[in-house]
PQR file with spaces between the fields and no chain letter, atoms N, CA, C, O and H, PARSE charges and radii, in Angstrom:
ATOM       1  N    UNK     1     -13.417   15.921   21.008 -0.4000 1.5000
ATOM       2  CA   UNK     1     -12.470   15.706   19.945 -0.0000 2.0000
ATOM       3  C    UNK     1     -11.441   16.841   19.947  0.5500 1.7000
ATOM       4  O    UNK     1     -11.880   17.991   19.934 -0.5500 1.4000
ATOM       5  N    UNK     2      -9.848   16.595   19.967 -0.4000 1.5000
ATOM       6  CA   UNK     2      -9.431   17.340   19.911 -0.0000 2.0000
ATOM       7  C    UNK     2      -8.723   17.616   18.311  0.5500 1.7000
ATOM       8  O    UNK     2      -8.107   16.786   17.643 -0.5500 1.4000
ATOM       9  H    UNK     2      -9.492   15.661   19.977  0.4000 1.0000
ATOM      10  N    UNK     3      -9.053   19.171   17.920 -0.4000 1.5000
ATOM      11  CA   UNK     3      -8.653   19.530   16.231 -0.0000 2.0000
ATOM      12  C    UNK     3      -7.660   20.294   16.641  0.5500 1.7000
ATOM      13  O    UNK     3      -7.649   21.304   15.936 -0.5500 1.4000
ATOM      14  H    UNK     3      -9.554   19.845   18.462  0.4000 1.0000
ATOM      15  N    UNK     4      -6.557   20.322   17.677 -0.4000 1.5000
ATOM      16  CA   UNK     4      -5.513   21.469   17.399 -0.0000 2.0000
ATOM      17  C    UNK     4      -4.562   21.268   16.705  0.5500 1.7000
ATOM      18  O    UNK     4      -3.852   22.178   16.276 -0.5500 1.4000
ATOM      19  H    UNK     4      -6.566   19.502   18.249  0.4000 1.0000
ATOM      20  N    UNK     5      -4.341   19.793   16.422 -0.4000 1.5000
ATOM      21  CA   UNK     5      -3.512   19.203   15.266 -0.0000 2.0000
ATOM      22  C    UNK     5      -4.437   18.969   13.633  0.5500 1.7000
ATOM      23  O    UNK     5      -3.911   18.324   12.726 -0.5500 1.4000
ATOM      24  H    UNK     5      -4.918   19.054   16.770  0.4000 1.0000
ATOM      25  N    UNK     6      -4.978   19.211   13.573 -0.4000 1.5000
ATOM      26  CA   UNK     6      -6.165   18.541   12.230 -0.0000 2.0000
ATOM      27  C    UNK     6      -5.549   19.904   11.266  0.5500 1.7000
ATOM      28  O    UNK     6      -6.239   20.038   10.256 -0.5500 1.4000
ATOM      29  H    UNK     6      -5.406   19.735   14.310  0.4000 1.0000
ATOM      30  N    UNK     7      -4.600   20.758   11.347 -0.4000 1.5000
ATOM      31  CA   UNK     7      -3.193   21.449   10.292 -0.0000 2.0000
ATOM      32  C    UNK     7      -2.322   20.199    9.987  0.5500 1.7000
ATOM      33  O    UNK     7      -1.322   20.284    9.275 -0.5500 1.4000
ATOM      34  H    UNK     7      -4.039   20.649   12.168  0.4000 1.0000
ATOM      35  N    UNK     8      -2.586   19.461   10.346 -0.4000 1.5000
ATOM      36  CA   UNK     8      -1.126   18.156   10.006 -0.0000 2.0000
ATOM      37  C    UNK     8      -1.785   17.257    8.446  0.5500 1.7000
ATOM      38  O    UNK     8      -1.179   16.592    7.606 -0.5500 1.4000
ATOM      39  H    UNK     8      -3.399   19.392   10.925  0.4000 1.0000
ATOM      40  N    UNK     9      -2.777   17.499    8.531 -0.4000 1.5000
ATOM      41  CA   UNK     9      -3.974   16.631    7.145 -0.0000 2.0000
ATOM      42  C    UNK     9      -2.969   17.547    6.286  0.5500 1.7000
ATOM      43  O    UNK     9      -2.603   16.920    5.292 -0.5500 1.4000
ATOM      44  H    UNK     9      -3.270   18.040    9.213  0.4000 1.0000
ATOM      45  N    UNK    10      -2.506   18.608    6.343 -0.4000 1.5000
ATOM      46  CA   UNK    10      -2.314   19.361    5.082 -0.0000 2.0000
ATOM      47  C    UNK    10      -1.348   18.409    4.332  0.5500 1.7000
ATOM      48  O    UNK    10      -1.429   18.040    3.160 -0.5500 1.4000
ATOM      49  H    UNK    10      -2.803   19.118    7.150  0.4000 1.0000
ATOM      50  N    UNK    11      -0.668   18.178    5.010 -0.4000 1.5000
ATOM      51  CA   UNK    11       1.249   16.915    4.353 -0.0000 2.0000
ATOM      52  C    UNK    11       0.458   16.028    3.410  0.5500 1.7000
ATOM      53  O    UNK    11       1.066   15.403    2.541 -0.5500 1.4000
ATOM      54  H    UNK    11      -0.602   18.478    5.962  0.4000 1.0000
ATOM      55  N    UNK    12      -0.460   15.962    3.493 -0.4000 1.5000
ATOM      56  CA   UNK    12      -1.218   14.541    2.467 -0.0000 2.0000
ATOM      57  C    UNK    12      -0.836   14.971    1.008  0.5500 1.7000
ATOM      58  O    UNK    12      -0.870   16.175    0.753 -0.5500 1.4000
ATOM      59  H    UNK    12      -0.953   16.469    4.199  0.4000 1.0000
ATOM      60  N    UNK    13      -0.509   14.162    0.122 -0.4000 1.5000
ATOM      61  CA   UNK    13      -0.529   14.482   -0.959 -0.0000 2.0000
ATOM      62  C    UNK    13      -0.639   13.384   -1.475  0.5500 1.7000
ATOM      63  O    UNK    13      -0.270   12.387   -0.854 -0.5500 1.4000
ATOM      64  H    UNK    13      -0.482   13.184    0.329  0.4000 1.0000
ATOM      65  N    UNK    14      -1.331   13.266   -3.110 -0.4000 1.5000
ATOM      66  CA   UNK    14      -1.740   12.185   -3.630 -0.0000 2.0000
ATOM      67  C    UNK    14      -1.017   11.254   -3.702  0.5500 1.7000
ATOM      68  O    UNK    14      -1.392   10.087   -3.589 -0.5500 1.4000
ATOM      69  H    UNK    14      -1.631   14.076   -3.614  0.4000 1.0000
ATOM      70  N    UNK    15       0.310   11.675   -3.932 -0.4000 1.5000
ATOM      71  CA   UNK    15       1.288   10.172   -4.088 -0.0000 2.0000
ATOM      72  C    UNK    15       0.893    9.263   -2.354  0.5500 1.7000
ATOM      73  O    UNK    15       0.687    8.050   -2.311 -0.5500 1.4000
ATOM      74  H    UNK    15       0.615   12.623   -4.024  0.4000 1.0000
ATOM      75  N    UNK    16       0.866   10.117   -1.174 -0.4000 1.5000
ATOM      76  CA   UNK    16       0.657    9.389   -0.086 -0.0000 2.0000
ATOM      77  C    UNK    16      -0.635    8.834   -0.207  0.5500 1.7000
ATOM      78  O    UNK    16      -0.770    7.736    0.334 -0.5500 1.4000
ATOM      79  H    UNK    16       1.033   11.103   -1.209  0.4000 1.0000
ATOM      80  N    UNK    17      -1.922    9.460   -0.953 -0.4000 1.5000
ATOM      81  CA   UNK    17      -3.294    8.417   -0.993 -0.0000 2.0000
ATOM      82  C    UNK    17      -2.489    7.406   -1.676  0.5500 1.7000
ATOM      83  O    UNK    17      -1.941    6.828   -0.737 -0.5500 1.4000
ATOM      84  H    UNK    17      -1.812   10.351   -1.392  0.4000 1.0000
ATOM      85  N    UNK    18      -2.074    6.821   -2.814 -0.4000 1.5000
ATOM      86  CA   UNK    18      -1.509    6.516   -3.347 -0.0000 2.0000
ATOM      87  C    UNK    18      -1.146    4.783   -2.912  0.5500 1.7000
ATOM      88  O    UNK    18      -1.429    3.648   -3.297 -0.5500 1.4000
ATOM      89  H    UNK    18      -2.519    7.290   -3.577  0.4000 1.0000
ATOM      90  N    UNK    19      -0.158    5.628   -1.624 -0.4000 1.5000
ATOM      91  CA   UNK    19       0.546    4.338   -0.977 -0.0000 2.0000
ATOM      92  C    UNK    19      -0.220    3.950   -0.024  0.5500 1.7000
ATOM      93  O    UNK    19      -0.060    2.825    0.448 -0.5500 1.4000
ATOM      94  H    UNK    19       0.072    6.550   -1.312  0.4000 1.0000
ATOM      95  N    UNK    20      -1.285    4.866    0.490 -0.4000 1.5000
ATOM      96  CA   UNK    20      -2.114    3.855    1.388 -0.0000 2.0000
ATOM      97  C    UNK    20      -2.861    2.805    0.820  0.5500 1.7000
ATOM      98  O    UNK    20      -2.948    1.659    1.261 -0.5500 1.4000
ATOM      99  H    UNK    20      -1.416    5.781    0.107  0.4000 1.0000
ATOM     100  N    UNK    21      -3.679    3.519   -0.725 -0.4000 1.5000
ATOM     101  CA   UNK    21      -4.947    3.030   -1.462 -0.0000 2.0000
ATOM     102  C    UNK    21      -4.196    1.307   -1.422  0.5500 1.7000
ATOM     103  O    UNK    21      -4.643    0.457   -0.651 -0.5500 1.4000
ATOM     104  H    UNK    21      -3.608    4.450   -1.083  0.4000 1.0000
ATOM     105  N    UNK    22      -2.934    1.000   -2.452 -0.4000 1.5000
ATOM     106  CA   UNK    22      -2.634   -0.096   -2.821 -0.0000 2.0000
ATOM     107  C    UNK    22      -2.174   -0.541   -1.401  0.5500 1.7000
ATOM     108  O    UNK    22      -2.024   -1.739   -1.644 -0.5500 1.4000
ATOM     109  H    UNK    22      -2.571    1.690   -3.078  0.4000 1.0000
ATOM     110  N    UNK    23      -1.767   -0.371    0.233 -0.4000 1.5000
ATOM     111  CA   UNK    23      -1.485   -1.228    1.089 -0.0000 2.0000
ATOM     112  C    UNK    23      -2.651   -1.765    1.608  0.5500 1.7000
ATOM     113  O    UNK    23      -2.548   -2.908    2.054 -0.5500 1.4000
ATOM     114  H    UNK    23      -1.889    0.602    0.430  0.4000 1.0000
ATOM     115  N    UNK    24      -4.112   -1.039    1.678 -0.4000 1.5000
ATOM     116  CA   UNK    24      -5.377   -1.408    1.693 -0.0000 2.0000
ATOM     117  C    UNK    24      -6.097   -2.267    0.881  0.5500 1.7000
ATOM     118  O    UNK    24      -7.098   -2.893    1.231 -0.5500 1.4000
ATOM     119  H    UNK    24      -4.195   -0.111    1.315  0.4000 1.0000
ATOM     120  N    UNK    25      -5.392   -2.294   -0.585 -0.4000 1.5000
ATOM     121  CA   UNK    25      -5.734   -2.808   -0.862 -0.0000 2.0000
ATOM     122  C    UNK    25      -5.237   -4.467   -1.172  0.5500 1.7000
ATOM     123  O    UNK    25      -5.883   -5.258   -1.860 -0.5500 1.4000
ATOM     124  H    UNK    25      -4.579   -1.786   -0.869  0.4000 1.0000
ATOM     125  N    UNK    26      -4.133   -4.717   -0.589 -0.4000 1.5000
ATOM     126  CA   UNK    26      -3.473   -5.191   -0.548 -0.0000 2.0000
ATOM     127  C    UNK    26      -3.829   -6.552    0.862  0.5500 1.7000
ATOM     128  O    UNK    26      -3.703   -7.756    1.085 -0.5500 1.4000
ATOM     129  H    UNK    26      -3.608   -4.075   -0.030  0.4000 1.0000
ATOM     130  N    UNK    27      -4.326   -5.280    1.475 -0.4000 1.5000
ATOM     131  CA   UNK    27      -4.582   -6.173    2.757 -0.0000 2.0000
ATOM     132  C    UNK    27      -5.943   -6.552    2.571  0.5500 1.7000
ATOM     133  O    UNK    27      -6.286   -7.609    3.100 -0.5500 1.4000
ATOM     134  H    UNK    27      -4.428   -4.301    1.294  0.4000 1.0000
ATOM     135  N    UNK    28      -6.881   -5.832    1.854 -0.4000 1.5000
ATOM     136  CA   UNK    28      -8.106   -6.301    1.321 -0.0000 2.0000
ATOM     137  C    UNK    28      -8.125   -7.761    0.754  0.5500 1.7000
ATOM     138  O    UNK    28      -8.991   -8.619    0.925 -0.5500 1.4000
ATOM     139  H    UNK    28      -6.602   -4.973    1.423  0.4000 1.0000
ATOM     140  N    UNK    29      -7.052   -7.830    0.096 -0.4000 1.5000
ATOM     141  CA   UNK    29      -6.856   -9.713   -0.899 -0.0000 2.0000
ATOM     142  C    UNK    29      -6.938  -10.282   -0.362  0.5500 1.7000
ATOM     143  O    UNK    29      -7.731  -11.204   -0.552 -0.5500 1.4000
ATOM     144  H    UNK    29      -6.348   -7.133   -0.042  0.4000 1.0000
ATOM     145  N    UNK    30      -6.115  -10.185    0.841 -0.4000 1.5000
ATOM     146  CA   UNK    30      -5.243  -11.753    1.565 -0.0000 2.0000
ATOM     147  C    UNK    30      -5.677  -11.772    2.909  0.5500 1.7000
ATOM     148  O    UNK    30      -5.189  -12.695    3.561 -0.5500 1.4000
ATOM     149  H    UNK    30      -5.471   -9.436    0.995  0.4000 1.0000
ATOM     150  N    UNK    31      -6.681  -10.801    3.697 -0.4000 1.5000
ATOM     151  CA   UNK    31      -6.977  -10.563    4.890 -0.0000 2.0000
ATOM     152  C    UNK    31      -9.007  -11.592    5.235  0.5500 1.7000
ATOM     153  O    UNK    31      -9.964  -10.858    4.993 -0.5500 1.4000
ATOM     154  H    UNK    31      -7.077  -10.050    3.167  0.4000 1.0000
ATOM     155  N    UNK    32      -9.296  -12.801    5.637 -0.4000 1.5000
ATOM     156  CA   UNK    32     -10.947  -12.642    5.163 -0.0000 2.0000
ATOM     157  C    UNK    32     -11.882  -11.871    5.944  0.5500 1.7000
ATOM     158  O    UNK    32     -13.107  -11.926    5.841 -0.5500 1.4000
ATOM     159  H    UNK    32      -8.518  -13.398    5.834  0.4000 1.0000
ATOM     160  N    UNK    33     -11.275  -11.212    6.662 -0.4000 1.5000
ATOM     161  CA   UNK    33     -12.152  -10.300    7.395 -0.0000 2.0000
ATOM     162  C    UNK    33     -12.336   -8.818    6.908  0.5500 1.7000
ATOM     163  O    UNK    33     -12.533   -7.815    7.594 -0.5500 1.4000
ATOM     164  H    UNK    33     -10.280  -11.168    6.746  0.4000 1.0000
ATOM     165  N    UNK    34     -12.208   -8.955    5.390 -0.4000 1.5000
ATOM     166  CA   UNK    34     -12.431   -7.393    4.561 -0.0000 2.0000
ATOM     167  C    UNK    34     -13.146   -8.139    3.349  0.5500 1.7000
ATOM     168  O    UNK    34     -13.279   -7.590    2.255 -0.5500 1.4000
ATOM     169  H    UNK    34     -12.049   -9.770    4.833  0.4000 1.0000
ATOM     170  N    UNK    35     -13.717   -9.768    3.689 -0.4000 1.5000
ATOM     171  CA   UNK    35     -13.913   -9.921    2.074 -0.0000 2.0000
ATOM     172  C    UNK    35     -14.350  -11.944    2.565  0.5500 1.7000
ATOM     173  O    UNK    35     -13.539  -12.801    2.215 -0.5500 1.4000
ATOM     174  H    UNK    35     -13.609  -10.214    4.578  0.4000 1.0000
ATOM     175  N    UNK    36     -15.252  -12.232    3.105 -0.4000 1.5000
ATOM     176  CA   UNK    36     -15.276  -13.599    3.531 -0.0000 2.0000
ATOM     177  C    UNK    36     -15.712  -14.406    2.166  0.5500 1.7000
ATOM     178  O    UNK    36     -16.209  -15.519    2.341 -0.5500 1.4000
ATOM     179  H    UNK    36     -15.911  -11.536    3.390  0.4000 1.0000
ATOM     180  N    UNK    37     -15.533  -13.831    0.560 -0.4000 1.5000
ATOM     181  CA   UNK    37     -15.805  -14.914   -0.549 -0.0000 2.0000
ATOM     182  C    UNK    37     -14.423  -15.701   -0.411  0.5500 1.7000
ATOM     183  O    UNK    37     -13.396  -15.077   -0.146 -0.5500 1.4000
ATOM     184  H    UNK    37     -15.130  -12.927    0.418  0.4000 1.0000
ATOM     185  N    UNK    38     -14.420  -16.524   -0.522 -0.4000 1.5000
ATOM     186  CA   UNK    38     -13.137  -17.744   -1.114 -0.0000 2.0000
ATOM     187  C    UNK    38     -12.575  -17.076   -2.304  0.5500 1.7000
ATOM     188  O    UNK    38     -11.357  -17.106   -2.479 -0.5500 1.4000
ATOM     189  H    UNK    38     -15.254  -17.031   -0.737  0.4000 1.0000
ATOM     190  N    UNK    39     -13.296  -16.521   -3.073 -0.4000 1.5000
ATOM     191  CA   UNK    39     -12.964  -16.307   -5.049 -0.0000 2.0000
ATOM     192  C    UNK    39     -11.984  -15.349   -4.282  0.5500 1.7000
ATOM     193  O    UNK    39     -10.982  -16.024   -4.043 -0.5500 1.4000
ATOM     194  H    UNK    39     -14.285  -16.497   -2.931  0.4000 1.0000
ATOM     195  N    UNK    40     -11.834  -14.156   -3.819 -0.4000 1.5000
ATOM     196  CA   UNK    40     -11.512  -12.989   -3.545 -0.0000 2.0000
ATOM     197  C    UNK    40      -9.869  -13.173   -2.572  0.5500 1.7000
ATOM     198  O    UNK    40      -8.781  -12.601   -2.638 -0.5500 1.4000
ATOM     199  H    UNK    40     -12.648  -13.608   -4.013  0.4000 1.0000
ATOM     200  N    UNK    41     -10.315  -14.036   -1.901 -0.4000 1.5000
ATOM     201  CA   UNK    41      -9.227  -13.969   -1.047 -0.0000 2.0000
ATOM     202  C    UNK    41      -7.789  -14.481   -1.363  0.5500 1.7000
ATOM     203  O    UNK    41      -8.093  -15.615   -1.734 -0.5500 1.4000
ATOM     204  H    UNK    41     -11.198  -14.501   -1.847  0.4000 1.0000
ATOM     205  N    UNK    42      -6.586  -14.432   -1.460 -0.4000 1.5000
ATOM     206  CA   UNK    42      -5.518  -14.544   -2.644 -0.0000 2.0000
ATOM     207  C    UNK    42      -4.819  -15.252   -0.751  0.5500 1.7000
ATOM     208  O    UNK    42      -5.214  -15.182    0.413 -0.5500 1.4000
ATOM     209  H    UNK    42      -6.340  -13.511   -1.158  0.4000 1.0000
ATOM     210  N    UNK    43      -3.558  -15.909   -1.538 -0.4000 1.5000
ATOM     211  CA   UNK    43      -2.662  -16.180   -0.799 -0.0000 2.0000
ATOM     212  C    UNK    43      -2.151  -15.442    0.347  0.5500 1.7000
ATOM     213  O    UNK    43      -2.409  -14.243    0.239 -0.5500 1.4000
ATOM     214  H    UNK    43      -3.237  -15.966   -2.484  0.4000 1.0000
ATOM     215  N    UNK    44      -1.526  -15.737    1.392 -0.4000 1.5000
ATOM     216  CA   UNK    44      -0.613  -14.772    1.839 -0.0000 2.0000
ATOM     217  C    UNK    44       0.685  -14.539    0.849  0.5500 1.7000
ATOM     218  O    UNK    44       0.889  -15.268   -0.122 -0.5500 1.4000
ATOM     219  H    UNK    44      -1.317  -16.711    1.480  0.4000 1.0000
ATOM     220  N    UNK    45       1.613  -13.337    1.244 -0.4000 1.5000
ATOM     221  CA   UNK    45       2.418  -13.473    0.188 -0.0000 2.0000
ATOM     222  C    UNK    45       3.476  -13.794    0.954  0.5500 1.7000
ATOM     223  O    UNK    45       3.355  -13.659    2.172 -0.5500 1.4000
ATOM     224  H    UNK    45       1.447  -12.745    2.032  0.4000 1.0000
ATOM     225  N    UNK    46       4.693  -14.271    0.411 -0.4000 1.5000
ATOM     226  CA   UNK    46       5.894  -14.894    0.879 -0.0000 2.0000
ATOM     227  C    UNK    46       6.568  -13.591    2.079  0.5500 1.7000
ATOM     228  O    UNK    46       6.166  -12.431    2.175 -0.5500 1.4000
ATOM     229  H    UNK    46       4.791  -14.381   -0.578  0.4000 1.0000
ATOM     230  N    UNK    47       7.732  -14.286    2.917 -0.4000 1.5000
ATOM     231  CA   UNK    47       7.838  -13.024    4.211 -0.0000 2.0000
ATOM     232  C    UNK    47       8.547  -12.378    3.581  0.5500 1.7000
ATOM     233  O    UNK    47       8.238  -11.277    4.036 -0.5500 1.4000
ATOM     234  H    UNK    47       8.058  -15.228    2.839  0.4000 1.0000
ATOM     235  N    UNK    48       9.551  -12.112    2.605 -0.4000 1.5000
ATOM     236  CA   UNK    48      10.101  -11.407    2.272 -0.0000 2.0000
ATOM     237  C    UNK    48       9.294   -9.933    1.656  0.5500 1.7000
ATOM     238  O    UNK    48       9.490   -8.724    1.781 -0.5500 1.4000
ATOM     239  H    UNK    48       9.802  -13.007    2.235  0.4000 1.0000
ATOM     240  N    UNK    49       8.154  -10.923    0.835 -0.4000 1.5000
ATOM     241  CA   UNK    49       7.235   -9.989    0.501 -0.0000 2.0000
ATOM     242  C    UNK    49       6.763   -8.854    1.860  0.5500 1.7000
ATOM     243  O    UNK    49       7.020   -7.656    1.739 -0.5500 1.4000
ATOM     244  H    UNK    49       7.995  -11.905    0.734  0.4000 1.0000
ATOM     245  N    UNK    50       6.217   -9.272    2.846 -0.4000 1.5000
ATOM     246  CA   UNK    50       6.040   -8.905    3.719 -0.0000 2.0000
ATOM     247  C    UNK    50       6.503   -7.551    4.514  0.5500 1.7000
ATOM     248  O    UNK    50       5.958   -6.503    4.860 -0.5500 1.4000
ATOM     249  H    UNK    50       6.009  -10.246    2.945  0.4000 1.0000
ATOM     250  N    UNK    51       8.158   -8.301    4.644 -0.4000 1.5000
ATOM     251  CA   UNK    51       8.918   -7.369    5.094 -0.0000 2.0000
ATOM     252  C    UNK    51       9.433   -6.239    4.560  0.5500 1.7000
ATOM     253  O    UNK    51      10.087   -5.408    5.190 -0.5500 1.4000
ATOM     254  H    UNK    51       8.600   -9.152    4.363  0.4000 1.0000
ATOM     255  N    UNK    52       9.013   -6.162    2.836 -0.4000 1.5000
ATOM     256  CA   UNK    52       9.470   -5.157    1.924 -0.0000 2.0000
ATOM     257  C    UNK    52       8.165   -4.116    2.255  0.5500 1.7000
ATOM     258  O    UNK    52       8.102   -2.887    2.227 -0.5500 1.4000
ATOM     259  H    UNK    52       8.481   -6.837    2.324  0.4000 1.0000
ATOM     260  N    UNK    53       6.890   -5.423    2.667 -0.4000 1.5000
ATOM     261  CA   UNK    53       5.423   -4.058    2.670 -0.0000 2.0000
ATOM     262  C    UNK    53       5.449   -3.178    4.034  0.5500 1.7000
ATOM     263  O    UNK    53       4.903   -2.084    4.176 -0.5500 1.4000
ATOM     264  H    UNK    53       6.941   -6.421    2.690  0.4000 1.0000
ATOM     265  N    UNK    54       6.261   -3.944    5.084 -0.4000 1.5000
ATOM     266  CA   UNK    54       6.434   -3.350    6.109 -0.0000 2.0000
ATOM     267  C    UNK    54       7.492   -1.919    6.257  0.5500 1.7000
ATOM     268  O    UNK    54       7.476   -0.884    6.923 -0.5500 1.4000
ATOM     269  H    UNK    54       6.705   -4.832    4.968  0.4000 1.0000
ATOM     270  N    UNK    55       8.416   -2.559    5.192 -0.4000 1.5000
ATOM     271  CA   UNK    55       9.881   -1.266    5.030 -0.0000 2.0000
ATOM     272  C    UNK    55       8.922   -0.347    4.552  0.5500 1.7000
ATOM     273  O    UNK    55       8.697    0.517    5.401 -0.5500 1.4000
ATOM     274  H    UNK    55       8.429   -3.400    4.651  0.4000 1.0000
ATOM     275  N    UNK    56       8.137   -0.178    3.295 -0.4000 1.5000
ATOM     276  CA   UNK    56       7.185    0.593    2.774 -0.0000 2.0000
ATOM     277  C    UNK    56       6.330    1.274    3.603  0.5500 1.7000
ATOM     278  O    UNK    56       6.447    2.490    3.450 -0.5500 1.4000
ATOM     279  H    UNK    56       8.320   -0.879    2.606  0.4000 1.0000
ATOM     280  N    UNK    57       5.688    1.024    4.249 -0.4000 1.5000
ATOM     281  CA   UNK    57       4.669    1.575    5.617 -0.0000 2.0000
ATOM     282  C    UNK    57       5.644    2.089    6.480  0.5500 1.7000
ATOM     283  O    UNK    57       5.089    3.003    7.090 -0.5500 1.4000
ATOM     284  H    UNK    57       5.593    0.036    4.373  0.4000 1.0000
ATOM     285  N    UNK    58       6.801    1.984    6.853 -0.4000 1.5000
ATOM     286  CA   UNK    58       7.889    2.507    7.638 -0.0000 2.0000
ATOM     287  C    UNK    58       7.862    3.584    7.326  0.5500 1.7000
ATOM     288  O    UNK    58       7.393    4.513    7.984 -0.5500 1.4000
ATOM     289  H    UNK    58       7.251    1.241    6.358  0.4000 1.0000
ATOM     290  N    UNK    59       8.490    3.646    5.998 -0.4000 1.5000
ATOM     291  CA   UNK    59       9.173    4.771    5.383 -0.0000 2.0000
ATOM     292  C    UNK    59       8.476    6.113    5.118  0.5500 1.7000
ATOM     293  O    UNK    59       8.970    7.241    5.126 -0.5500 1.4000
ATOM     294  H    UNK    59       8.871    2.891    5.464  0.4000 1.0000
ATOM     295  N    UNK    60       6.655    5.558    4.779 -0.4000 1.5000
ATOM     296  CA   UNK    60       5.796    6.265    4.118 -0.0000 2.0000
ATOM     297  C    UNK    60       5.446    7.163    5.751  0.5500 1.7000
ATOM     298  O    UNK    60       5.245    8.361    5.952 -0.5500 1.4000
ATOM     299  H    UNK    60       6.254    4.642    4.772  0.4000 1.0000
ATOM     300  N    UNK    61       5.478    6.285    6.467 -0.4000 1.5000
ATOM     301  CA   UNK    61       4.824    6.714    8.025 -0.0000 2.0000
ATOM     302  C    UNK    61       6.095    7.740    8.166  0.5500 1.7000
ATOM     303  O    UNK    61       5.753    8.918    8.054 -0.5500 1.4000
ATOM     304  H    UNK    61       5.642    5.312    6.304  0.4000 1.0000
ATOM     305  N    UNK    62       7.279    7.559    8.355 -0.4000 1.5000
ATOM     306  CA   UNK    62       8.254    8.663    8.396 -0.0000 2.0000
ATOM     307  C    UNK    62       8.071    9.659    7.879  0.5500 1.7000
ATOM     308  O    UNK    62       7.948   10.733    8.468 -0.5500 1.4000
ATOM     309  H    UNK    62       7.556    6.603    8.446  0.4000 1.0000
ATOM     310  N    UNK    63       7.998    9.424    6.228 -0.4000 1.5000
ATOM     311  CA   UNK    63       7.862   10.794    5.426 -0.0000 2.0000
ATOM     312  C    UNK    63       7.199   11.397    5.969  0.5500 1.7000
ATOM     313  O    UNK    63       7.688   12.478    6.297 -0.5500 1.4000
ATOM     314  H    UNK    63       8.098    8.551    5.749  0.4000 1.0000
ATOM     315  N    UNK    64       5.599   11.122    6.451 -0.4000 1.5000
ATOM     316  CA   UNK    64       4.414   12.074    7.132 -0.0000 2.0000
ATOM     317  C    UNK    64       4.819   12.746    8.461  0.5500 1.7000
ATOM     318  O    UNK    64       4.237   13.757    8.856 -0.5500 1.4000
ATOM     319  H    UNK    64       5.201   10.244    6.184  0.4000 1.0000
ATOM     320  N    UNK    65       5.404   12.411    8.855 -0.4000 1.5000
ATOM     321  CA   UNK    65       5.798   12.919   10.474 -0.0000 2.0000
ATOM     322  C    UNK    65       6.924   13.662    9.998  0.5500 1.7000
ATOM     323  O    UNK    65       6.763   14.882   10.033 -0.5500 1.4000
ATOM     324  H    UNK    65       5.877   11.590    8.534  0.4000 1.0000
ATOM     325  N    UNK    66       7.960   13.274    9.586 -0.4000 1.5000
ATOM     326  CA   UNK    66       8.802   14.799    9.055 -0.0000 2.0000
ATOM     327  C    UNK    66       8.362   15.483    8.429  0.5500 1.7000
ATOM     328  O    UNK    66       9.139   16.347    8.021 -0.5500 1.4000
ATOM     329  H    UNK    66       8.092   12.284    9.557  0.4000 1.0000
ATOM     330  N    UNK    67       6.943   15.575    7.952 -0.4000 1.5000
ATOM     331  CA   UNK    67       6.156   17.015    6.762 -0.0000 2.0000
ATOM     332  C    UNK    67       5.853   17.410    8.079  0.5500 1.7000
ATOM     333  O    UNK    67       6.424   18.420    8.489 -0.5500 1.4000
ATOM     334  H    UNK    67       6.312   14.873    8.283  0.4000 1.0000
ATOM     335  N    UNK    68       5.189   16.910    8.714 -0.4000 1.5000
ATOM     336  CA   UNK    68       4.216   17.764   10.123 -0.0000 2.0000
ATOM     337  C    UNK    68       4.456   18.167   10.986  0.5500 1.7000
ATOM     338  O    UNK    68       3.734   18.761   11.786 -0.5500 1.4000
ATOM     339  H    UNK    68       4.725   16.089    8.380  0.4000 1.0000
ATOM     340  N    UNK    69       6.358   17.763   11.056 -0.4000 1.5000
ATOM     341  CA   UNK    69       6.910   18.431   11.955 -0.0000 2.0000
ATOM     342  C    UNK    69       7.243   20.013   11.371  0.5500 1.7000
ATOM     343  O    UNK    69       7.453   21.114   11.879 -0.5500 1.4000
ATOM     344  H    UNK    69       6.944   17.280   10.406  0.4000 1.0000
ATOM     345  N    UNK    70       7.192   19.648   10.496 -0.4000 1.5000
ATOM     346  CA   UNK    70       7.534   20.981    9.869 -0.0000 2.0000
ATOM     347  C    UNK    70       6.705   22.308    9.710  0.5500 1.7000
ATOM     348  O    UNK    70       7.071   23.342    9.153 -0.5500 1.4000
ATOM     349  H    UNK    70       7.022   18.753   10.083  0.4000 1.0000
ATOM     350  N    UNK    71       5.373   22.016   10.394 -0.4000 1.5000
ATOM     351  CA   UNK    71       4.081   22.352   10.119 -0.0000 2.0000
ATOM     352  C    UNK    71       3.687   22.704   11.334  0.5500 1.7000
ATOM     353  O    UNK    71       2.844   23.598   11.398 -0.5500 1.4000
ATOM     354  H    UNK    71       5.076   21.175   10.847  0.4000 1.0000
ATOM     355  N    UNK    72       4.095   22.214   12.345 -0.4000 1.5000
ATOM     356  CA   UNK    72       3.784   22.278   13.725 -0.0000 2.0000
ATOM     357  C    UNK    72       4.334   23.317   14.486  0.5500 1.7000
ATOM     358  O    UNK    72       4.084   23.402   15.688 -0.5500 1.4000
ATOM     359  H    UNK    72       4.780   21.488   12.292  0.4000 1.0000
């Protein structure tokens, strides 16, 4: 295992648990391979929806890599 990067964990900050917790959980609803009840499993959501959760994971993934560059 290599830890010469495991200084980059530091950039985490709660608002980033935050945005992972609800995209997990998110994918938890609508995914049945995190959840095979019927009751549990929700729609997919429309693509627009989609593409706004994707801009979101973009953006959030950016923010982290410009903290760690900074760190590095």
């Amino acid at each position: 295992m290599d830890t010469k990067h495991l200084k980059k964990l530091m950039v985490l900050n709660e608002s980033d648990c935050d945005t992972f917790r609800a995209g997990f959980k998110k994918c938890c609803d609508v995914v049945d391979a995190h959840d095979p009840s019927r009751g549990r499993n929700a729609e997919a959501p429309p693509p627009n929806e989609i593409m706004q959760d994707i801009q979101t994971l973009k953006d959030w993934a950016g923010s982290l890599r410009e903290r760690q560059r900074k760190i590095a």
